[in-house]
Backbone as JSON, one array per atom type, in Angstrom:
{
  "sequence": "XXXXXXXXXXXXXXXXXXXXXXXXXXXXXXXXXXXXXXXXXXXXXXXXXXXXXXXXXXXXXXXXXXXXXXXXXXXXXXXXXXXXXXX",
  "N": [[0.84, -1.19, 0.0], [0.45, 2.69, -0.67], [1.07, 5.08, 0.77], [-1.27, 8.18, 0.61], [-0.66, 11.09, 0.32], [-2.61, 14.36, 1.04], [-1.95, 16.41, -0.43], [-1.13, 16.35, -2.62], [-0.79, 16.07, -5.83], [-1.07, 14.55, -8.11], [-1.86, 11.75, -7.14], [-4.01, 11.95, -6.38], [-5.14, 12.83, -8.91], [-5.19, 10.07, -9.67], [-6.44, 8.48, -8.59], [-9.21, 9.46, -8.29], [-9.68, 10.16, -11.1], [-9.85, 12.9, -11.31], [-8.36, 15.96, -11.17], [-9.6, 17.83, -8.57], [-10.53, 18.98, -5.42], [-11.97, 18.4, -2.33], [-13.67, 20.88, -0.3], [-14.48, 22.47, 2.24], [-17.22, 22.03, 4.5], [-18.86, 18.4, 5.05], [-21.07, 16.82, 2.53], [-24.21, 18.39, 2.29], [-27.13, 17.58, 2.02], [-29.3, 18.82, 1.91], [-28.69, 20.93, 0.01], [-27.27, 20.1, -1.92], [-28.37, 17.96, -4.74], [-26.48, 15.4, -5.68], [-24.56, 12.75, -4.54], [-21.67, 12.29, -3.19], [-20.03, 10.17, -4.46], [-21.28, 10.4, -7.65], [-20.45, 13.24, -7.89], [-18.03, 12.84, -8.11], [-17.55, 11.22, -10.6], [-18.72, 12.61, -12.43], [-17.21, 14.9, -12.29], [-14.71, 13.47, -13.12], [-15.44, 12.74, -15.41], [-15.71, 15.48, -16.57], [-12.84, 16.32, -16.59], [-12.08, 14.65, -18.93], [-13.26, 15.58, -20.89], [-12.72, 18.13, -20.98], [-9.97, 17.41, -21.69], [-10.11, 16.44, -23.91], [-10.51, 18.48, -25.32], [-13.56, 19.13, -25.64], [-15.03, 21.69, -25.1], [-17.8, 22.46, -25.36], [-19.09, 20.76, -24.09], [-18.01, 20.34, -21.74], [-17.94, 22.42, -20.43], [-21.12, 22.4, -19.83], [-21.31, 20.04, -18.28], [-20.04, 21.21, -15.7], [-22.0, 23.03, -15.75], [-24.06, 21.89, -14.67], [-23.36, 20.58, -12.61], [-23.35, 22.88, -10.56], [-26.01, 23.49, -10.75], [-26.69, 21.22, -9.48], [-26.04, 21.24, -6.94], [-23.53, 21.82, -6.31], [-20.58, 23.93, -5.94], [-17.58, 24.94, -7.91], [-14.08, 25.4, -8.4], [-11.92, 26.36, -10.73], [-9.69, 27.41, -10.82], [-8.25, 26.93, -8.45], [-8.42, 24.12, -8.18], [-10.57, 22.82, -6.46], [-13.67, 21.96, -5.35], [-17.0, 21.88, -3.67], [-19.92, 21.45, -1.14], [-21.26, 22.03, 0.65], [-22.87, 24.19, 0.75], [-22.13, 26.38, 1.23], [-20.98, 29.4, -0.29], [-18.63, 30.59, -0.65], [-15.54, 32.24, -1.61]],
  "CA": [[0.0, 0.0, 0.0], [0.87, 3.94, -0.56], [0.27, 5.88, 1.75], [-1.85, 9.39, -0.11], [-0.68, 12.77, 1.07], [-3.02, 15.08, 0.31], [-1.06, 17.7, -1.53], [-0.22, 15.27, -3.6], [-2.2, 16.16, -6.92], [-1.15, 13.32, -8.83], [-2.24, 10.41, -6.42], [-5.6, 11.93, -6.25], [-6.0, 12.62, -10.02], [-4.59, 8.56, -10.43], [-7.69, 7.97, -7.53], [-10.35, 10.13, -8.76], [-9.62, 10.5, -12.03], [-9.86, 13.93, -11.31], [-7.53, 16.46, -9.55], [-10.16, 18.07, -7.86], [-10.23, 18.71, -4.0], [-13.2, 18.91, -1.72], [-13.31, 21.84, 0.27], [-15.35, 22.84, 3.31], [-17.78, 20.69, 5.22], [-19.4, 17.3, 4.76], [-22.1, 17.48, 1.66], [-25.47, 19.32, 2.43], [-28.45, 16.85, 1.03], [-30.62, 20.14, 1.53], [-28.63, 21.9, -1.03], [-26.94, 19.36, -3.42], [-28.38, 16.79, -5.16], [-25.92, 14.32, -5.38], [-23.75, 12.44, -3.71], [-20.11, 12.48, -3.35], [-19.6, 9.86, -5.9], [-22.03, 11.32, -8.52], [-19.97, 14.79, -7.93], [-16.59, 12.45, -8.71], [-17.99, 10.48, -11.61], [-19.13, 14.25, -13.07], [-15.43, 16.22, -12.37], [-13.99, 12.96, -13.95], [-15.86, 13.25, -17.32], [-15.47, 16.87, -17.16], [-11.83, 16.3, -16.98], [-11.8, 13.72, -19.9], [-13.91, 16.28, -21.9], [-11.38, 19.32, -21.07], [-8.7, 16.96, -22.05], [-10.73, 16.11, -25.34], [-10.94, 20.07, -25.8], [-14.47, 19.23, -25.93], [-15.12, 22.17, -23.87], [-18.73, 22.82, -24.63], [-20.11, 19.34, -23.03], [-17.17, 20.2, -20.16], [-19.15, 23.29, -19.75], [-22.32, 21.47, -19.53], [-21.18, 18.97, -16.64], [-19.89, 22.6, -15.31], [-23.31, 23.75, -15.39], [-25.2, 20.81, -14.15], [-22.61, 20.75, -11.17], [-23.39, 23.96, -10.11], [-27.55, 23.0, -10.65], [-26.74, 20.58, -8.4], [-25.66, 22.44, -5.24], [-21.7, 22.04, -6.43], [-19.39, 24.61, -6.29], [-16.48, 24.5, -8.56], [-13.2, 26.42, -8.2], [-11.23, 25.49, -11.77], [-8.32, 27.9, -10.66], [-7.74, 26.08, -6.93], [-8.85, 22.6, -8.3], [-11.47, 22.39, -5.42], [-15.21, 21.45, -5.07], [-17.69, 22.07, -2.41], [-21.33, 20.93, -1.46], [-21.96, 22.35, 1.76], [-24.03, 25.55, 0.84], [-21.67, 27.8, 1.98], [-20.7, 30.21, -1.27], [-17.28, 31.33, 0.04], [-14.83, 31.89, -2.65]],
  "C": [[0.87, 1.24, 0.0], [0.5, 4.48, -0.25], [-0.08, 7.57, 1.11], [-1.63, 10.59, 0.58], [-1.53, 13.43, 0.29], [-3.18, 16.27, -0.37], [-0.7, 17.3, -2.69], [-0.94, 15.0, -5.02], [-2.29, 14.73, -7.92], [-1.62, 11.92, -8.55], [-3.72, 10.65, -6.77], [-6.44, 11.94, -7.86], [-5.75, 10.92, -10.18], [-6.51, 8.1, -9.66], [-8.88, 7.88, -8.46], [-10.97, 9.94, -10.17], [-9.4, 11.56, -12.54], [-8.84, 14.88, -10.74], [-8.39, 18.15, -8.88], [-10.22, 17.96, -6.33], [-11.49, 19.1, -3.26], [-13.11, 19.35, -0.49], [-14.37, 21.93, 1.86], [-16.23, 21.76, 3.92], [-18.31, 19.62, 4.26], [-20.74, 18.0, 3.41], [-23.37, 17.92, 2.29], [-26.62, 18.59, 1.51], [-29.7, 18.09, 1.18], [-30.12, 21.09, 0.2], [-28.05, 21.4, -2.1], [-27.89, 17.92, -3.22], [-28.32, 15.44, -5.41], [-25.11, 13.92, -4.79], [-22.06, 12.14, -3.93], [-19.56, 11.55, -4.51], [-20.15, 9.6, -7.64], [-20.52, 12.46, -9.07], [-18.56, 13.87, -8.69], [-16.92, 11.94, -10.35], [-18.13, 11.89, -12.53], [-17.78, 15.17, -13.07], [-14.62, 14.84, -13.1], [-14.41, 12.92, -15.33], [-15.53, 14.55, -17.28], [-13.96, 17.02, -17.96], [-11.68, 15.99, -18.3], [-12.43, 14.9, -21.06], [-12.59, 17.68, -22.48], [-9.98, 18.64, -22.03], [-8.68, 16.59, -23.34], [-10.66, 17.45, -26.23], [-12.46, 19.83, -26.64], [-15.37, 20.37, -24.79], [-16.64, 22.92, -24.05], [-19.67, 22.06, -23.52], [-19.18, 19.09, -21.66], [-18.15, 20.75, -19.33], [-20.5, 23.0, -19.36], [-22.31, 20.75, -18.26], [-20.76, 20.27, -15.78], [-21.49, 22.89, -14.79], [-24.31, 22.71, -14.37], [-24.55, 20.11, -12.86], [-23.47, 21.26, -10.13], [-25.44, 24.18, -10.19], [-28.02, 22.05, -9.74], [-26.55, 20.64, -6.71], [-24.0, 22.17, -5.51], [-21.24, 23.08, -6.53], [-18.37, 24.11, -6.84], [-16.04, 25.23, -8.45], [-12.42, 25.46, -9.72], [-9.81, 26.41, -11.19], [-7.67, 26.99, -9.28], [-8.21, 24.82, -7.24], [-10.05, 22.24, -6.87], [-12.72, 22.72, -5.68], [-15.89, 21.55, -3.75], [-19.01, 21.91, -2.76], [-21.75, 21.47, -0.43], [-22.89, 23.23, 2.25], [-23.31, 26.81, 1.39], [-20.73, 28.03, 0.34], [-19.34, 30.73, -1.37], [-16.49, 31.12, -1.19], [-13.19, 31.48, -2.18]]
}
């Protein structure tokens, strides 16, 4: 086994698929949707799309994130569900 630091962007995109980080509290089922591995399954196609430079159906999983109670940060690689807006 390897033990995952989590600074460590490359372990987590190998994980995830994604290198996305989830930020602030536990998810909020009053204000998102879905559930934590929904939200992964959704930032790993996005990726695959970005990486396709298919970036209007990125933007799409983008949007339908953020319809979902997700926050997305694309500059800080981090994600949030908890209802709190904070940038």
């Amino acid at each position: 086994w390897r033990v995952v630091d989590d600074d460590d962007d490359s372990m987590r995109n190998d994980y995830f698929g994604h290198d996305f980080t989830q930020v602030g509290g536990p998810i909020d089922p009053d204000v998102c949707t879905l559930d934590e591995d929904q939200i992964h399954s959704l930032l790993r196609k996005r990726t695959r799309l970005q990486r396709a430079r298919s970036f209007r159906d990125a933007d799409g999983i983008r949007d339908e994130l953020r319809r979902s109670g997700v926050k997305i940060d694309d500059k800080s690689k981090q994600w949030r569900a908890d209802g709190i807006l904070a940038d």
